[in-house]
C-alpha positions as CSV (number, residue, x, y, z in Angstrom):
1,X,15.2,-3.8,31.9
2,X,13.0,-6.3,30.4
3,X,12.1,-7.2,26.7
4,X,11.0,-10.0,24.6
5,X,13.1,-11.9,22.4
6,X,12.1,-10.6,18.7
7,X,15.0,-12.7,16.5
8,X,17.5,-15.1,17.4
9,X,20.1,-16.6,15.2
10,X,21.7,-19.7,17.1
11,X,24.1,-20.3,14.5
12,X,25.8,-16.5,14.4
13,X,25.5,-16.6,18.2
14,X,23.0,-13.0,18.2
15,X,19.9,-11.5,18.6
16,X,17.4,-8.7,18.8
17,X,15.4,-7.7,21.7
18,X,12.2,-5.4,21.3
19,X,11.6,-3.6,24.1
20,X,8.3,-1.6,25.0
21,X,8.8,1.9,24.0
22,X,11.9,1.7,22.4
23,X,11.8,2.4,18.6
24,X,15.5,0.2,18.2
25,X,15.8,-3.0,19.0
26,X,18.7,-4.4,21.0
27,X,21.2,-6.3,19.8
28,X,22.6,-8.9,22.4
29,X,25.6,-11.6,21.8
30,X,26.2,-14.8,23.1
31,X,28.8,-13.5,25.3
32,X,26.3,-11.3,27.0
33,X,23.8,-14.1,28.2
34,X,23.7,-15.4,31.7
35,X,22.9,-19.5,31.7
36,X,22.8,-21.3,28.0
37,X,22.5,-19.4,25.0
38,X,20.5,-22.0,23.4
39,X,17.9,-21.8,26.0
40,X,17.0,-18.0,24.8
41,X,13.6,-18.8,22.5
42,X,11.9,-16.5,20.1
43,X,8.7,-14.5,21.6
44,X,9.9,-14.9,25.3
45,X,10.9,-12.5,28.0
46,X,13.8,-11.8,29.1
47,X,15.7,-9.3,31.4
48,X,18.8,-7.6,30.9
49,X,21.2,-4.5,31.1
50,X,22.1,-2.0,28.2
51,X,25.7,-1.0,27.6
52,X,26.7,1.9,25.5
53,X,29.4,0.4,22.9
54,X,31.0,1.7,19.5
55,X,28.1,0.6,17.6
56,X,25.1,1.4,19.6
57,X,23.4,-0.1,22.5
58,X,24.0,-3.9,23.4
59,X,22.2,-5.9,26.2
60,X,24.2,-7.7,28.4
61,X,23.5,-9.9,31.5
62,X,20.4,-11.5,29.1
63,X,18.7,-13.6,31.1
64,X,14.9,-15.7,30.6
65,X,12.3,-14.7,32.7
């Protein structure tokens, strides 16, 4: 899938993707990012894979565009 970067917080290690479409945005961890965390920037596109967990969707695999 792809999305765009709506909120990143660097120093809790998260963020929220918006995706076209999609009313929810995603929530993606540092854990699930492909290349350097730090990298990932507000406003820019990424692509990525949605996994079904306990508390709702989470991307995984998050990587710039």
């Amino acid at each position: 899938m792809k999305g765009t970067i709506k909120r990143i917080m660097y120093d809790r290690n998260f963020g929220f993707i918006q995706v076209e479409g999609e009313e929810d945005d995603i929530f993606f961890h540092r854990s699930g990012t492909k290349g350097e965390f730090q990298d990932l920037k507000e406003d820019s596109e990424v692509e990525f894979e949605i996994e079904e967990t306990d508390r709702g969707k989470q991307a995984t695999n998050v990587e710039a565009v």
